[in-house]
N, C-alpha and C positions, 0 to 999 in steps of 0.2 A: 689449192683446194684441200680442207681438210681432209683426216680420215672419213669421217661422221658425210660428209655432204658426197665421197665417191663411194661410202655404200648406198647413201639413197638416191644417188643416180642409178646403180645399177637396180637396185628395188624397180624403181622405174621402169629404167629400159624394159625386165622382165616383165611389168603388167602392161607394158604397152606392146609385149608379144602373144599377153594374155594367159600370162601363166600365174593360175588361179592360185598356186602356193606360195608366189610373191604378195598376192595382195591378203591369203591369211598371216603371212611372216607381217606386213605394214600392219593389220588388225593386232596383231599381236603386240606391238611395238607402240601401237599408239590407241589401242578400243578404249582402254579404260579412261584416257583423256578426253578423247572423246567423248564418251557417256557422260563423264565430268560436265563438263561447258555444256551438253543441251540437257541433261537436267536440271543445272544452276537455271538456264533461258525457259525450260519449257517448267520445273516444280512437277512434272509428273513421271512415272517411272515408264508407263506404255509408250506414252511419246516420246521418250527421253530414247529408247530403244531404238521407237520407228525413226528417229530423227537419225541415229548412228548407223543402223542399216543405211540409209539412205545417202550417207556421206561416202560411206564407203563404196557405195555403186557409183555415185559420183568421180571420186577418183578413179573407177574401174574406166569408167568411161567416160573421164578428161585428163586422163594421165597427161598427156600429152600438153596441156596448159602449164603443168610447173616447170618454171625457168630458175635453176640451180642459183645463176647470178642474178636472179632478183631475190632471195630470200632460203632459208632456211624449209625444209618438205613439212619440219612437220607445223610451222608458221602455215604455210599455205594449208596443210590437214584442218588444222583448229580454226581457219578462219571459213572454210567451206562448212564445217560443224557447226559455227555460229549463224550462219548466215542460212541455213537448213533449218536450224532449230526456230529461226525465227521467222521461215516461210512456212511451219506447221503452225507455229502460233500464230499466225495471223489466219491462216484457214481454218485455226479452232474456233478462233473467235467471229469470224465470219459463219461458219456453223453452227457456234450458237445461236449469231442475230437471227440466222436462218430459220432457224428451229425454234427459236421466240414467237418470228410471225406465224411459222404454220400454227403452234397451238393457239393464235389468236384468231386465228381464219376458223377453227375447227370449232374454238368455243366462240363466235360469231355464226358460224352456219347451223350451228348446234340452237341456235335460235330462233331463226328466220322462219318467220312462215312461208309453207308451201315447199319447204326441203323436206326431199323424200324420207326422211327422217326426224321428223317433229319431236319425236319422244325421247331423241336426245336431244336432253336439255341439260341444264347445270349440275342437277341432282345424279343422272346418267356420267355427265364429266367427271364429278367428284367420286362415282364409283367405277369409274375407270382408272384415274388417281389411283384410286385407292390397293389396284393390283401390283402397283410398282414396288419393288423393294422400298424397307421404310427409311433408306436414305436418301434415298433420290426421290420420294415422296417428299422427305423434309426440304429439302433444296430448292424444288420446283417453287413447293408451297412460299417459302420464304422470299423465292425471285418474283414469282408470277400474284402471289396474291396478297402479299405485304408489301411489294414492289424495293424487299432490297437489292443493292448491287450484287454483282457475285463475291466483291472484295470486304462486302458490309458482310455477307453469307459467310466468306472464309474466316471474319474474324470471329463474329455470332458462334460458328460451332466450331471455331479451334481448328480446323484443317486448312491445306494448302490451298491456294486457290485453283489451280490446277486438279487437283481433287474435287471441289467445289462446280466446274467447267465440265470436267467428263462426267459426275453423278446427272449435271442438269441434261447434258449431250444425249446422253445415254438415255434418262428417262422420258427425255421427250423422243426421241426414236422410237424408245419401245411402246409411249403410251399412242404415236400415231398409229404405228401397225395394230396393237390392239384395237382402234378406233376404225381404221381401216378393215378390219375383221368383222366389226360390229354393224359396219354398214352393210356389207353383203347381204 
């Protein structure tokens, strides 16, 4: 066994007795790599973060999964990062779709007669819009009323599409609570 693999068994052993300054000593040795690989996967700096927080809990609490003779610790580190990074991607973009339908529900109810709120109509939607930072104004607009993609939107205004994803995330949350307010 080399040098390199019986210090990170003992790394190990120590976070699987839960001694929290083994696993900042692992953070140390390998965060930046980390960070690395899920912002290349996720293109955004918040997720890129929540994705490495989250690997690293992982290892806190599956220490016990890495097998010395099957591979290399920090093989196993980088592949729990990728594999993280790309279970937040996929419930970003599942939270998009999410967040696509409810402002479709909201601007379809915002029509219907005999909803306790009639007077929201289009012209009420658009100045609800209209409260949004004027990025995520732009975003929306471009997804929901042009009907580009978000990869057509990342290219259209030069940002990442990950950028692109949280402006829309972001402003449709905030435009339903604002809307949710309005109905009270």
């Amino acid at each position: 066994m080399t040098e390199t693999a019986i210090a990170d068994l003992r790394l190990i052993n120590r976070i699987l007795r839960r001694d929290e300054t083994a696993l900042s000593e692992l953070y140390t040795q390998h965060g930046s790599q980390v960070f690395g690989i899920t912002l290349h996967v996720l293109q955004d700096r918040t997720l890129a973060e929540e994705a490495t927080q989250d690997t690293f809990l992982k290892i806190w609490n599956s220490a016990h999964k890495w097998d010395a003779e099957r591979g290399k610790l920090s093989t196993w580190i980088f592949t729990i990062a990728r594999y993280t990074a790309i279970d937040i991607l996929r419930r970003e973009v599942h939270q998009v779709a999410a967040s696509a339908v409810e402002l479709d529900e909201m601007i379809q109810l915002a029509g219907q007669p005999g909803h306790n709120h009639d007077a929201l109509d289009a012209e009420l939607m658009k100045s609800l819009i209209a409260r949004l930072p004027p990025e995520q104004i732009e975003a929306i607009e471009l997804a929901f009323f042009k009907g580009m993609t978000h990869q057509e939107i990342a290219a259209h205004l030069r940002q990442p599409l990950g950028t692109i994803k949280s402006r829309i995330r972001g402003g449709l949350q905030m435009l339903r609570g604002i809307w949710l307010r309005e109905m009270r």
